[in-house]
N, C-alpha and C positions, 0 to 999 in steps of 0.2 A: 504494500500500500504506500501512500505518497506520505511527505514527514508533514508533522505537528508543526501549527504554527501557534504562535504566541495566541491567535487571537481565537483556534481552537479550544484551546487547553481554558483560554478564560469560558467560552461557551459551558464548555463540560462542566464545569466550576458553577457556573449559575445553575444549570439544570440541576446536579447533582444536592447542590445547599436548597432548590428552590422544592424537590422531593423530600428532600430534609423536612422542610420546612413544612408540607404539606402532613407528610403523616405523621410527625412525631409533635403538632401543636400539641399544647392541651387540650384535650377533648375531654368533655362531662362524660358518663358514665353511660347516661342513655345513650348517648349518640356515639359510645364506643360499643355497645354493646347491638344496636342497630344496625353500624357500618358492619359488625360480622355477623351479624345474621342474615345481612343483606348481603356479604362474601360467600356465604355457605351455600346460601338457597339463589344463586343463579347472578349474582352481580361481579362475579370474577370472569362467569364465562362471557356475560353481555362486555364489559369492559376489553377481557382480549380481544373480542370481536372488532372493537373500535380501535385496539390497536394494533393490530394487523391490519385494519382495512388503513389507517395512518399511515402504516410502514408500506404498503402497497404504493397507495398515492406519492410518498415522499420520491418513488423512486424516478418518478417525471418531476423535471424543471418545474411545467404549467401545474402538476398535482400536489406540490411544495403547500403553499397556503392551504389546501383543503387538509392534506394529512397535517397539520397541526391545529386543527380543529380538532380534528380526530382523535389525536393524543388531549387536546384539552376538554374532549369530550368522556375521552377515556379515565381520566384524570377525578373528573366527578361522578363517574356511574362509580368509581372504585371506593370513593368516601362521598354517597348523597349527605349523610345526619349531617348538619352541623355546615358545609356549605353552602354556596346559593349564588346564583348564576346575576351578575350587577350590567348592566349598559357602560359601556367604556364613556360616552360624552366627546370622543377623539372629533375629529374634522375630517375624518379619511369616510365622510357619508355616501357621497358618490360610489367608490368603490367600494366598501361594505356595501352596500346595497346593493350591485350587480355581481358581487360573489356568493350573498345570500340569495338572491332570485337563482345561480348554476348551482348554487348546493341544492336548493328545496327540489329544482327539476332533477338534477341525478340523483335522488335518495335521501334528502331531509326532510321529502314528505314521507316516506315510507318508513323512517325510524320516528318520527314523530306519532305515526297512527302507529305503530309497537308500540312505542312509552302510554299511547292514550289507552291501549288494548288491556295489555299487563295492570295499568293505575286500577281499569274500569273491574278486572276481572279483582284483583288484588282486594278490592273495596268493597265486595259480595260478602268479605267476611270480617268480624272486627276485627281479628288478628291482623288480617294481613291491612286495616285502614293506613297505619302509617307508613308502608312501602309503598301501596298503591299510590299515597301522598308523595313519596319519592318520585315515581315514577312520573306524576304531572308535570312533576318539576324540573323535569330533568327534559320536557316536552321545549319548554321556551329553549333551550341552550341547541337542541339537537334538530330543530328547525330552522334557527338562523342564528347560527353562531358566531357569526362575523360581527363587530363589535360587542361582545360580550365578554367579561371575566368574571373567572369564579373566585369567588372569596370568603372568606370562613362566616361563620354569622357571629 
């Protein structure tokens, strides 16, 4: 492979502290006890799904921006308790909004009606109401995810 530049090595350095960061905050007790049950019962497998479909995209120039949705999509199926998907507020409107219009056509309507699927079936029963709540939420980020970040609540 080709060498390490200075400005690699700082990337890996952000990613690596900013996963740091993500899973080892403090988290209350329900919403530790939720993100793994929501690991156990099927949000590890839905989350790889996003990141492989990430690491697929990343591998085109043009599929660069979508696969890091991907991962930041992946990123919150992996801990819903306790995050929550904010509006950036950035000025890059124009473009967010003609990368959200090619996401929702190539498949951010079809993960969006999953999330609404799973919320609605999930909500049939009281156990499962607060995953199903997960799952709504997880509907705004996975529809158009282009000016959005997630952040802890």
């Amino acid at each position: 492979m080709g060498t390490y530049t200075r400005n690699d090595n700082e990337l890996k350095r952000f990613v690596y502290l900013a996963i740091l960061d993500l899973f080892f905050t403090s988290m209350r007790p329900d919403n530790l006890l939720g993100n793994l049950i929501w690991l156990i019962f099927g949000g590890f497998i839905a989350a790889l799904g996003y990141f492989i479909g990430g690491f697929v995209l990343c591998l085109t120039v043009v599929g660069i921006p979508f696969g890091l949705q991907c991962f930041k999509i992946g990123v919150f199926v992996l801990r819903p308790f306790g995050l929550q998907a904010v509006s950036t507020g950035s000025s890059s409107g124009c473009l967010s909004l003609l990368l959200n219009v090619i996401w929702i056509v190539c498949g951010g309507f079809a993960a969006a009606v999953a999330h609404l699927t799973f919320g609605a079936l999930l909500c049939l029963t009281i156990i499962g109401i607060p995953f199903g709540l997960q799952h709504f939420k997880l509907i705004e980020v996975s529809l158009m995810p282009f000016g959005k970040r997630i952040v802890a609540k």
